[in-house]
C-alpha positions, 0 to 999 in steps of 0.5 A, a space after each residue: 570560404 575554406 577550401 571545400 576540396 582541402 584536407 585540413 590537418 586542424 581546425 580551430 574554432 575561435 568564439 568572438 563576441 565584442 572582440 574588437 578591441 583585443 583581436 590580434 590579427 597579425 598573430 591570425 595571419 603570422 600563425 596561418 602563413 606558417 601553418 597551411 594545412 591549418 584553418 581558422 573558424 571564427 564564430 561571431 557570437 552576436 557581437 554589438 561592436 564592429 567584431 563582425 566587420 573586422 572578422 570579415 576583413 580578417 577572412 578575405 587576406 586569407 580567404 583559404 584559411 579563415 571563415 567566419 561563422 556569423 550568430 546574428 543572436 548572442 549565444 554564451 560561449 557554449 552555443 557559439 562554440 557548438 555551432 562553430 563546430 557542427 559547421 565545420 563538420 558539416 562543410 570541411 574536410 579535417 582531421 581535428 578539431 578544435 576551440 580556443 579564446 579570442 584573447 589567445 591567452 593560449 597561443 596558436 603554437 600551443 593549440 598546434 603543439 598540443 593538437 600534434 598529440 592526437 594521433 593513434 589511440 587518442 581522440 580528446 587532448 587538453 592543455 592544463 595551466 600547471 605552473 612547473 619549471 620552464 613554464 610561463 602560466 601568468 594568472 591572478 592569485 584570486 583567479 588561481 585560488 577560486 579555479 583550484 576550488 571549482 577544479 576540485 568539486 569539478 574533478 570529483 563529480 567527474 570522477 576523473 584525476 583531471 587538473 583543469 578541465 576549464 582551460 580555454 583549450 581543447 583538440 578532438 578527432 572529427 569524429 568525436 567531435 561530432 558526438 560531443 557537440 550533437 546537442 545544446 549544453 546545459 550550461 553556457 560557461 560550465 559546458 567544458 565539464 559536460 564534455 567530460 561527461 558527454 565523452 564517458 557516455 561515449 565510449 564507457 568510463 574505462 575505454 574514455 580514460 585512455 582515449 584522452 589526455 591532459 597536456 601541460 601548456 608552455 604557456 598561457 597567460 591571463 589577459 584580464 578581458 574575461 568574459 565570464 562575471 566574477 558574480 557567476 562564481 556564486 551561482 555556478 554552484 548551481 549550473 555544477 548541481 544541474 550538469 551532475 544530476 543530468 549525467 550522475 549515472 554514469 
């Protein structure tokens, strides 16, 4: 259990489900031993294999820095990634907060580094996988073309010059936070855009645009073990159709 009386700088929620195999946990405890002011909540999204024991084993060699959310029912990474957050709020102390994937296709320092850009009039920050010089961003071309596609319909419904709003790393204010995660998502996969959405409802359009920002990563690469069917990018037209008419007022 995270120290109750602790101020935690940041917070990051990490979705598990069947992770077993590809959990890395000395990059955990590295990542942590130089980190203090830094927590790790893993949410065990009803996994079928042994992540949960291997989880807990993770927790008591730190037990002031990693806690484990257990879902004893499989809820899609939007309900995992909504519980772990609303538990955090309820029962941490911190200042930010925020998610990334097991796989660490974005590394912790990345989610640190970007996660040092919230500070003043920003409360929302995002790492981007644009591939510019001095970058690693490792991604399949399939992989690169159909995300190029989805990012563009993305970008215009939300009516926002936004690059990548499905990259696997986000850092919000505790606040915020709150606010984003209040209710259940209407997509299990596609709820990064409800975010979006969620924080124009906020704040208005205007005062939202300048409230976030979006953060080239150093590095990200693609580890192959994606949860996510290649089969969901024919019915994902579906989910985006059912998120625009939910929030197309705003």
């Amino acid at each position: 259990m995270l120290d109750t009386t602790k101020n935690y700088d940041l917070i990051i929620v990490i979705p598990s489900y069947n992770e077993s195999k590809s959990l890395r946990e000395k990059k955990f405890l590295s990542f942590l031993q130089n980190k203090k002011e830094v927590a790790i909540c893993f949410v065990n999204d009803g996994s079928t294999d042994n992540t949960l024991e291997i989880l807990k084993e993770l927790e008591s060699k730190s037990e002031n820095q990693i806690v484990v959310f257990d879902c004893v029912e499989n809820q899609g990474k939007a309900g995992a990634t909504k519980m772990g957050m609303n538990y955090c709020a309820e029962h941490f102390n911190f200042d930010k907060i925020a998610y990334l994937d097991a796989d660490l296709a974005t590394p912790l320092k990345e989610c640190y580094r970007i996660s040092r850009k919230l500070d003043g009039k920003l409360t929302f920050v995002f790492g981007s996988r644009i591939k510019k010089l001095g970058s690693r961003i490792e991604r399949s071309s399939f992989r690169f073309f159909t995300g190029r596609i989805i990012a563009t319909f993305i970008s215009n419904i939300l009516k926002l010059g936004v690059y990548d709003t499905q990259c696997g790393i986000k850092v919000f204010t505790k606040e915020l936070s709150k606010e984003v995660f209040s209710k259940p998502f209407l997509s299990k996969w596609l709820f990064d855009v409800e975010i979006f959405f969620r924080i124009i409802q906020f704040y208005t359009r205007e005062i939202a645009i300048v409230k976030m920002k979006e953060i080239p990563l150093r590095k990200w690469v693609d580890k192959g073990d994606s949860k996510v069917k290649m089969s969901y990018f024919f019915k994902l037209w579906l989910d985006l159709l059912k998120i625009n008419q939910a929030y197309k007022k705003l």
